[in-house]
C-alpha positions in Angstrom: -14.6 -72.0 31.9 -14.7 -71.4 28.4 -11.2 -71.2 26.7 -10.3 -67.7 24.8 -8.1 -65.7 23.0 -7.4 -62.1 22.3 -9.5 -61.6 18.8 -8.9 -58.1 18.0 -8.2 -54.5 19.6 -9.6 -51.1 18.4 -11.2 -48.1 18.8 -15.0 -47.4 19.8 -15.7 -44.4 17.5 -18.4 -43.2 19.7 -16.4 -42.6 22.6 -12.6 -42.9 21.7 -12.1 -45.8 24.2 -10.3 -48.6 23.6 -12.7 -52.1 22.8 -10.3 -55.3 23.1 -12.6 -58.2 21.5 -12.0 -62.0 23.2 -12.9 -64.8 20.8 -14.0 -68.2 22.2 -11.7 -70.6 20.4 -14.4 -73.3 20.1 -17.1 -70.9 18.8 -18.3 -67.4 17.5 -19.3 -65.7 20.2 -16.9 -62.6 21.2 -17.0 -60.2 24.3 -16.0 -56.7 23.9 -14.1 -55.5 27.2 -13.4 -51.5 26.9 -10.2 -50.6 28.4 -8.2 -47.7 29.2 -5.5 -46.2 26.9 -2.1 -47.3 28.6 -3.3 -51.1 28.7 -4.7 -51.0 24.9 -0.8 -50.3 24.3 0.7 -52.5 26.8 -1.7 -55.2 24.7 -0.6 -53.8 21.6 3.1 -53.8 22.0 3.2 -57.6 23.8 1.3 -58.9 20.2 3.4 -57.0 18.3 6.6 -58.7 19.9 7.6 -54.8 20.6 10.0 -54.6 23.4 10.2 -51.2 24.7 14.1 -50.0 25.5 13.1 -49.4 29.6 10.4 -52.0 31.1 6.9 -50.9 31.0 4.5 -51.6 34.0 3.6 -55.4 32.6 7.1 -55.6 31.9 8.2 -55.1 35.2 5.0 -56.8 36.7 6.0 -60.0 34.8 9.9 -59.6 36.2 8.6 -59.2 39.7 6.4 -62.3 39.3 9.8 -64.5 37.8 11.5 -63.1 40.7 9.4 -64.1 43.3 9.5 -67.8 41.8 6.2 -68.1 40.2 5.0 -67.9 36.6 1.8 -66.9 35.3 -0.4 -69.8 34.6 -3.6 -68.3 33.3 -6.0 -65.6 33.6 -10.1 -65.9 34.1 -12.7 -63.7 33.1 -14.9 -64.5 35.9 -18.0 -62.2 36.1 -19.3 -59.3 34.9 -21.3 -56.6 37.3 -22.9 -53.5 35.7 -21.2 -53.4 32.7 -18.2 -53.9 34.6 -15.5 -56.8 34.1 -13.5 -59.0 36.8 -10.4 -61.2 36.3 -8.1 -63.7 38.5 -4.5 -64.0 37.7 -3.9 -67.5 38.5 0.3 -67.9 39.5 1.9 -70.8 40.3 5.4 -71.5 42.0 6.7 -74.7 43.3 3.5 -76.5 45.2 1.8 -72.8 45.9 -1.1 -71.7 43.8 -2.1 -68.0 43.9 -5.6 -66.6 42.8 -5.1 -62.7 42.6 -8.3 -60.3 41.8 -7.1 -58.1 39.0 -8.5 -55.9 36.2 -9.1 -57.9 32.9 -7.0 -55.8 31.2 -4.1 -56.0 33.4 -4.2 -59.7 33.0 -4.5 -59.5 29.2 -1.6 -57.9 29.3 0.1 -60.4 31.3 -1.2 -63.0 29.8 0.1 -62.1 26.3 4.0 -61.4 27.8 3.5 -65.1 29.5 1.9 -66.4 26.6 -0.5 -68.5 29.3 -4.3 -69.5 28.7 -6.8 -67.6 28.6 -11.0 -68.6 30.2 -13.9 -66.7 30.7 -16.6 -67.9 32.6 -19.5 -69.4 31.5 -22.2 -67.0 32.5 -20.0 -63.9 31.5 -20.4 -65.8 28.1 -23.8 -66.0 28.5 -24.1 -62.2 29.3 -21.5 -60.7 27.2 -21.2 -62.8 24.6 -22.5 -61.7 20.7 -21.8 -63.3 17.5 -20.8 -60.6 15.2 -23.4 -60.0 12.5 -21.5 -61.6 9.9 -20.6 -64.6 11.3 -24.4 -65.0 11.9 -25.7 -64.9 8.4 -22.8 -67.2 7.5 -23.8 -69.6 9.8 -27.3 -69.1 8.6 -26.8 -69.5 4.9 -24.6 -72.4 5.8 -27.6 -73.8 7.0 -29.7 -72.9 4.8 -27.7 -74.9 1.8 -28.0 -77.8 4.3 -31.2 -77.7 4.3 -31.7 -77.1 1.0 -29.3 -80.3 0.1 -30.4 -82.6 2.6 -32.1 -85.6 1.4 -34.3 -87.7 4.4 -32.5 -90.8 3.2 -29.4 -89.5 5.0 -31.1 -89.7 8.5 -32.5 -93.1 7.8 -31.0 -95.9 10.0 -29.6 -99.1 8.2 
C-alpha cells in the first residue's frame, strides 16, 4: 500500500463533476477519483475546519463510530474496476479490527474528520496513477542539468 493524501479538489469543466486528486506522499504520481456533489462538500468543509451548526452525514457517521467504541484507523484505496473506485474503512476498538467496503469518497470524508492515514493500493497506482504534466518536465529538466553537469569522475570508485 502506497501512503496518500488528499492533493486537491475541483471541478471537471467537461462535465461539472466533482475530481478530488490523491497525491502519493513519497512521489508525483496523483489519481483523480470523480465524486458526487454532497461528498466534494463534506470533503470541503472537514479541510476547511468548517463545522456545520447540525451534524452532517460524516459527522454523524464519525459519532456513531466513537459511540460504538472504535475509531477510524485508516482508509485504503484498494482497486479500481471500469473506471470505477473501491475503499475499506479499516476501524479499530479494543482487540477488534473491522474491514468495511465503502465508497472512496465516503472514506475521504471520514478520513479527513479522523485525521487517520490514508493508502492506495499498489496496482490502482499503477492504473490510475499520472504525473501531472508539469511536474514531468520538471523532473525532466532536472535531469537534464544533471546530465549536463555530471562529470564521469564522480562515478569513479576510490
Amino acid at each position: 500500500m502506497i501512503p496518500v493524501h488528499i492533493h486537491s479538489l475541483g471541478l471537471d469543466e467537461q462535465n461539472n463533476q466533482p475530481v478530488l486528486i490523491l497525491r502519493e506522499d513519497d512521489g508525483l504520481r496523483v489519481v483523480p477519483i470523480w465524486i458526487g456533489h454532497p461528498e466534494a462538500m463534506a470533503i470541503m468543509l472537514a479541510v476547511q475546519g468548517i463545522e456545520p451548526p447540525r451534524p452532517l452525514t460524516h459527522d454523524l457517521m464519525m459519532s456513531i463510530v466513537f459511540a460504538t467504541g472504535y475509531e477510524v484507523e485508516r482508509v485504503e484505496i484498494t482497486r479500481v474496476e471500469a473506471g470505477t473506485f473501491y475503499a475499506s474503512l479499516v476501524l479499530s476498538g479494543g482487540d477488534r479490527t473491522l474491514t468495511i467496503d465503502a465508497r472512496p469518497s465516503d472514506s475521504l470524508a471520514l478520513a479527513v474528520r479522523a485525521g487517520c492515514p490514508v493508502f492506495i493500493d499498489e496496482e490502482v497506482m499503477r492504473l490510475s496513477g499520472v504525473v501531472p504534466e508539469a511536474e514531468a518536465e520538471e523532473e525532466v529538466a532536472a535531469f537534464r542539468d544533471f546530465l549536463d553537469h555530471v562529470d564521469p569522475e564522480d562515478f569513479a570508485h576510490s
